[in-house]
N, C-alpha and C positions, 0 to 999 in steps of 0.2 A: 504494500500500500504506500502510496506517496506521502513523503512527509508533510503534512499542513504548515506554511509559513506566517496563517493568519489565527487572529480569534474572530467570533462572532459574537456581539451581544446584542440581544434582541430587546426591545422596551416598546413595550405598548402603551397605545393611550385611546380607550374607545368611544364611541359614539359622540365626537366634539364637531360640532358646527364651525361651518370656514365661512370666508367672505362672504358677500349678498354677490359678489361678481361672477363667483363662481357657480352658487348654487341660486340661480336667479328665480327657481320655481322651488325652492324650499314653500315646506306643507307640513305642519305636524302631522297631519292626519297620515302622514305617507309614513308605515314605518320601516326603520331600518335593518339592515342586516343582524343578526342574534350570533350569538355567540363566536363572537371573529378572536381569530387567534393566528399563532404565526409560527413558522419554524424556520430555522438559516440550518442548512447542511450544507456537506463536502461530498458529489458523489461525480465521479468519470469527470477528473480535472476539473471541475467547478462548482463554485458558490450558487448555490441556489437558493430561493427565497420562497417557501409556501404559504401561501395566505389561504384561512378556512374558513367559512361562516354558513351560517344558517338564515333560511327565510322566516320572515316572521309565520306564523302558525295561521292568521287570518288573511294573510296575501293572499285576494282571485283574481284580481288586475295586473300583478307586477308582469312585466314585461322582459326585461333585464338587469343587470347590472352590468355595472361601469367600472373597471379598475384602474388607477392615478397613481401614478410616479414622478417623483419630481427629488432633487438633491441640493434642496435650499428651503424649501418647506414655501415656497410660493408660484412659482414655475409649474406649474404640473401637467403632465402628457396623457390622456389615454392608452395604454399598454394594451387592455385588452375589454372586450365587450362580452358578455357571456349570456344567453339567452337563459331566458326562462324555462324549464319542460316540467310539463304538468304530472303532478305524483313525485318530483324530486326535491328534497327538504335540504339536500347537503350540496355545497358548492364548494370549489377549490382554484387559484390559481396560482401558476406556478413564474416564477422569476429569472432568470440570471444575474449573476453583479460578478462584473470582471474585473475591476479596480476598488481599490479601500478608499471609504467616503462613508458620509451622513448618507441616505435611502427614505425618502419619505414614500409610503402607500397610502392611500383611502378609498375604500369601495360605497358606492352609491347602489341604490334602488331604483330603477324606473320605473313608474307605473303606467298602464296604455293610455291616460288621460294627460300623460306628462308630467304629474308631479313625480318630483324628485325629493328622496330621505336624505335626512340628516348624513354625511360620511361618517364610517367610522374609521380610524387612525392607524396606524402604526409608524415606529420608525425603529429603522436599522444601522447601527453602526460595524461598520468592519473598517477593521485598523491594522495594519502591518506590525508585526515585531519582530524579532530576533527568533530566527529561526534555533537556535540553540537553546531558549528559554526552555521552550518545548519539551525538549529532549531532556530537563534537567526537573521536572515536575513529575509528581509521583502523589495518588490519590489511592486508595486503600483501606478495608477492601469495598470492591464496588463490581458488585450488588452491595447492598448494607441494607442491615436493619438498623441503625440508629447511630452509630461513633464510626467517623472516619478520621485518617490521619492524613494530611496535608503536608507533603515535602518540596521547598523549592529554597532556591538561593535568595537569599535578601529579600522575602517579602515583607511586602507594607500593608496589604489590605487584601480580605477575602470577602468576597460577597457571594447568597445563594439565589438565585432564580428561577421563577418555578417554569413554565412552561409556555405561560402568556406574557412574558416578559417581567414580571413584578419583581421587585427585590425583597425578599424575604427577611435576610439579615444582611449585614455588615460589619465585619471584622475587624480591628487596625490588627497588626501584625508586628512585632519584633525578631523574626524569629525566622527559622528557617526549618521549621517541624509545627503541628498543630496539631489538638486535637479538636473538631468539629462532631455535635452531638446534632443529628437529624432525628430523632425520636419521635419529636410532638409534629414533623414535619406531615406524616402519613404515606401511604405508598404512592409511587408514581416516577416520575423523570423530573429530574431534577439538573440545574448549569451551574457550575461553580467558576465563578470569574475571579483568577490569581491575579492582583496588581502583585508587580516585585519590579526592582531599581532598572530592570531590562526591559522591562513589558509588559503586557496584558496575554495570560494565555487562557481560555475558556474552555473547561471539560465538561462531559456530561456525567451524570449521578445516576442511578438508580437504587433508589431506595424501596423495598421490599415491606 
């Protein structure tokens, strides 16, 4: 497998209203996408971005959705349009990022009358480090049920986040060993973002 030269950190922020320029037919009445969520992997040489959401439960109008890209959080493009099919609750789209940058998304709703939902949000950071960081980081054991140990040079700060980009905790660090207790965390996937004096490296967890 190729060695990873980058981290990923994901942070979400949902269902936030943007300009009136943008969304010129905002409509409360219109609702928006449900449970949106995000994931950044590594697979066949590149960074991929999946964005997930659900329709609301009483949409018989929606038409499509709209999905928005931009790398300044004002600018934004259309990327990709996804039609509506009738009897499907789950939607997905998928991304590339080829360079390390800020990533902004927001998916919209359209309705056959034309109103338009509230977006909801996300943003993506990927960041370059020292590809040697990497190689010098050591997380254990994992799977866990609840205590892991955290090995890297010169760390300064650990933080844990859950899978919709949230930060769960934040750590300062002196030290160059840890021990991290996920107990009250519950089971699931879990992203442990290592700052240390080289960089940021990002691993994933699975807590049982």
């Amino acid at each position: 497998m190729k060695k990873l030269p980058l981290f990923i950190l994901c942070m979400m922020f949902m269902q936030l209203a943007f300009t009136q320029d943008f969304n010129s037919n905002l409509d409360e009445s219109c609702p928006s996408p449900e449970n949106f969520e995000n994931e950044c992997y590594w697979e066949d040489d590149e960074f991929c971005v999946r964005l997930a959401w659900d329709r609301a439960d009483y949409e018989s109008e929606l038409n499509r959705f709209e999905v928005y890209k931009a790398t300044d959080d004002s600018e934004f493009e259309m990327i990709k349009r996804i039609v509506n099919v009738p009897f499907m609750s789950h939607y997905e789209a998928l991304d590339i990022i080829e360079e390390p940058g800020y990533y902004y998304y927001k998916v919209v709703a359209i309705y056959n009358d034309g109103c338009e939902s509230e977006p909801v949000e996300t943003m993506i950071e990927l960041t370059a480090v020292d590809e040697n960081t990497t190689e010098n980081v050591a997380i254990y054991p994992n799977p866990t049920s609840g205590m892991i140990a955290v090995k890297a040079e010169m760390m300064k700060r650990i933080e844990i986040i859950n899978s919709l980009g949230q930060v769960l905790l934040v750590k300062n660090v002196d030290d160059d060993e840890v021990q991290i207790d996920l107990t009250s965390f519950g089971s699931g996937v879990y992203f442990i973002n290592i700052l240390t004096e080289n960089g940021n490296v990002t691993r994933k967890i699975n807590v049982k």
